[in-house]
Structure formats: C-alpha cells, structure tokens
BASEKE-595475 format. One record per residue (C-alpha): chain; z, y, x. Coordinates in Angstrom, 3 decimals. Layout:
BEGIN
(vonu A, (Z, Y, X));
...
***
This chain:
BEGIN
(vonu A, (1.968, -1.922, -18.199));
(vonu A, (3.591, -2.036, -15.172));
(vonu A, (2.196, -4.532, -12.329));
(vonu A, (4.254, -6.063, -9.815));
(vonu A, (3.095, -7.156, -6.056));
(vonu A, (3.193, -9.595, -4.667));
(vonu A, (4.448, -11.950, -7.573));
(vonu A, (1.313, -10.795, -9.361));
(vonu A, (4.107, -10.077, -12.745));
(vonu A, (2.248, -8.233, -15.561));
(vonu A, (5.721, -5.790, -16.999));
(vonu A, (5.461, -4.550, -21.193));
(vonu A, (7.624, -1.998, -20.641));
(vonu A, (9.610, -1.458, -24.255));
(vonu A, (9.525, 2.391, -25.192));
(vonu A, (12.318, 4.095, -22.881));
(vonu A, (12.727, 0.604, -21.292));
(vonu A, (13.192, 0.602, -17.300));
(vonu A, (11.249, -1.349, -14.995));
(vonu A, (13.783, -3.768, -13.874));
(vonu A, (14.953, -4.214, -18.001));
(vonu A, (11.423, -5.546, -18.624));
(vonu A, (11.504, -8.082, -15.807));
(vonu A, (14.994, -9.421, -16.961));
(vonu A, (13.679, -9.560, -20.581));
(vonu A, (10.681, -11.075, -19.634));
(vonu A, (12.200, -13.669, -17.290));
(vonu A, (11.900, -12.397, -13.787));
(vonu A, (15.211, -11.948, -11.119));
(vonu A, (14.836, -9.145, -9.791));
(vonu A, (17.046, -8.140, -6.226));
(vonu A, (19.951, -5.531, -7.620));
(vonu A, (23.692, -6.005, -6.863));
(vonu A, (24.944, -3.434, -8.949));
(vonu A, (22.713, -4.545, -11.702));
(vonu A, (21.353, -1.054, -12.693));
(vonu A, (24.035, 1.612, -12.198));
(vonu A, (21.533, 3.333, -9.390));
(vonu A, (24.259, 2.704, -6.933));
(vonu A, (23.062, -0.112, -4.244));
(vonu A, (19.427, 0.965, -4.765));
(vonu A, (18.535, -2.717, -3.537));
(vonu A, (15.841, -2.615, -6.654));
(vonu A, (13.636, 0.375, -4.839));
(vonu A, (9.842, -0.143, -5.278));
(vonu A, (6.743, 1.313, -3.205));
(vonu A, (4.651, 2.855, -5.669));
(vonu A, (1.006, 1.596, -4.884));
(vonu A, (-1.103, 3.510, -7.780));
(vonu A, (-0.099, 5.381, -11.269));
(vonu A, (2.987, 7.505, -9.935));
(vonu A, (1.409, 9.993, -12.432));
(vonu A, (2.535, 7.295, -15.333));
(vonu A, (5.997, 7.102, -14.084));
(vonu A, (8.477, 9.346, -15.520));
(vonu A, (10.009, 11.919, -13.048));
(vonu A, (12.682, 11.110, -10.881));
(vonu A, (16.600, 12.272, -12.758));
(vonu A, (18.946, 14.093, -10.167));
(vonu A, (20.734, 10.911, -10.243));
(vonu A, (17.547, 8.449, -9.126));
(vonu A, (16.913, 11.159, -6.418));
(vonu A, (20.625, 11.527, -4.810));
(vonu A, (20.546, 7.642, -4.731));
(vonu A, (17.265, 7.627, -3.146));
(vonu A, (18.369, 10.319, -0.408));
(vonu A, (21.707, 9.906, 0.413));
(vonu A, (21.844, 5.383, -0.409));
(vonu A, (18.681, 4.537, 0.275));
(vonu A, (18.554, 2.489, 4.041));
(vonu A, (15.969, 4.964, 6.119));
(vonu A, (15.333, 7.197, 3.767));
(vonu A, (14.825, 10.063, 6.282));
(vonu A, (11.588, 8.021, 7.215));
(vonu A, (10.419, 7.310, 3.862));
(vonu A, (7.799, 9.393, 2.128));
(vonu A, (10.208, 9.087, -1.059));
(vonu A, (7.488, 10.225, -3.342));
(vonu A, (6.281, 6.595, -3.193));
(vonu A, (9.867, 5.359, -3.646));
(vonu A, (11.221, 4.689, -6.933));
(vonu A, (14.464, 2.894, -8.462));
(vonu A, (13.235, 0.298, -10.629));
(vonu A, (16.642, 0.525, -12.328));
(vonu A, (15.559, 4.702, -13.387));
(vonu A, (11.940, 3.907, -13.361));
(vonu A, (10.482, 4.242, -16.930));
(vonu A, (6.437, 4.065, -16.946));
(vonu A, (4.208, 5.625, -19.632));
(vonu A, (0.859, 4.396, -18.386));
(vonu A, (-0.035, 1.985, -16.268));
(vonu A, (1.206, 1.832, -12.450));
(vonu A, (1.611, -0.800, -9.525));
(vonu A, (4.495, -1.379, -7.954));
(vonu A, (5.643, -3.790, -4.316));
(vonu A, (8.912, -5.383, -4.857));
(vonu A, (9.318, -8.410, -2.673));
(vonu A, (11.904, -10.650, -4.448));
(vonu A, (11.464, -10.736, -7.571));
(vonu A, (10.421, -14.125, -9.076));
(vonu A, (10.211, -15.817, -12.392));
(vonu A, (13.485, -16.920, -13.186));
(vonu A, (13.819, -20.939, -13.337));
(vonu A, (16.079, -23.104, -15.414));
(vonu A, (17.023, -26.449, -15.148));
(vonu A, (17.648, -28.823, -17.559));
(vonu A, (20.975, -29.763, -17.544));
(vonu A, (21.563, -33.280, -18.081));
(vonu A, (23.939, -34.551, -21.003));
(vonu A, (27.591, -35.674, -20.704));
(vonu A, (29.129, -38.264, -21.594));
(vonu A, (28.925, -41.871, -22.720));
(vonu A, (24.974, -42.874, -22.161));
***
C-alpha cells in the first residue's frame, strides 16, 4: 500500500505495478507530461517513510533523477523517487502535490428533448 500526501489517496499497487499506474487505475490524475517514459520527471515524489519497501532505483530512474530533475544538485535524491519507476513491495508514504481524484461530468444528451 502506497499512501499519498496530501490528498490522503490509499494506492493497491498491482504486483510489478508502478506508483503512478495505480493512481490512474484507481482514478487519480496524477502531474506527468510524458505520461511515464521517465523523461519530464514532473511525477517525482518525496519519500516520507518505507523507502526500504520501494524497489531500487534502475539506471534509467537515476539518470532522469540527476541529469532532468529541476535542482537536483540540492536534493538529497535518496528521498526522491519517479512515481512513473517506483514499484513498492511494502508499505511507504509518499508527497505528491497534484494529484487528485479524477472527476467526470455527466454529459448531457443530444438531441430532440
């Protein structure tokens, strides 16, 4: 389970699901714009507790996090993870500000009333 501040979202991560997977199957936008190609890294989280649940970093996650990542050279980046990489085996909490339940509405119907 994966818990996300401050929208207080509880994440059921599927097995060898990412982070940001389980919010868009369980209804939550979540801020990307390359929508999980580890490119923009616009989905980074702060790792509050249960890094130790989190499975390590892949070259790929950690080149994006160095070298993309806005600041990075001021950023303990052990508490830094892309939610996009981010698979969790235990329980951890993460800070994302953005994400929200995703809303729908109703569209009304066409034609003759």
């Amino acid at each position: 389970m994966v818990h996300v501040d401050p929208v207080d979202a509880e994440l059921e991560l599927e097995p060898d699901e990412t982070i940001i997977e389980a919010a868009w199957r369980l209804g939550y936008h979540w801020p990307t714009t390359c929508h999980g190609q580890a490119t923009c890294t616009v989905c980074h989280v702060e790792v509050l507790s249960g890094a130790e649940h989190l499975v390590p970093p892949d070259d790929e996650e950690r080149d994006a996090l160095e070298t993309r990542l806005p600041g990075a050279q001021r950023r303990d980046l052990t508490r830094i993870r892309l939610a996009c990489r981010a698979r969790a085996t235990g329980d951890a909490v993460v800070r994302k500000k953005g994400v929200r339940p995703t809303q729908t509405v109703p569209i009304p119907p066409t034609g003759p009333l």
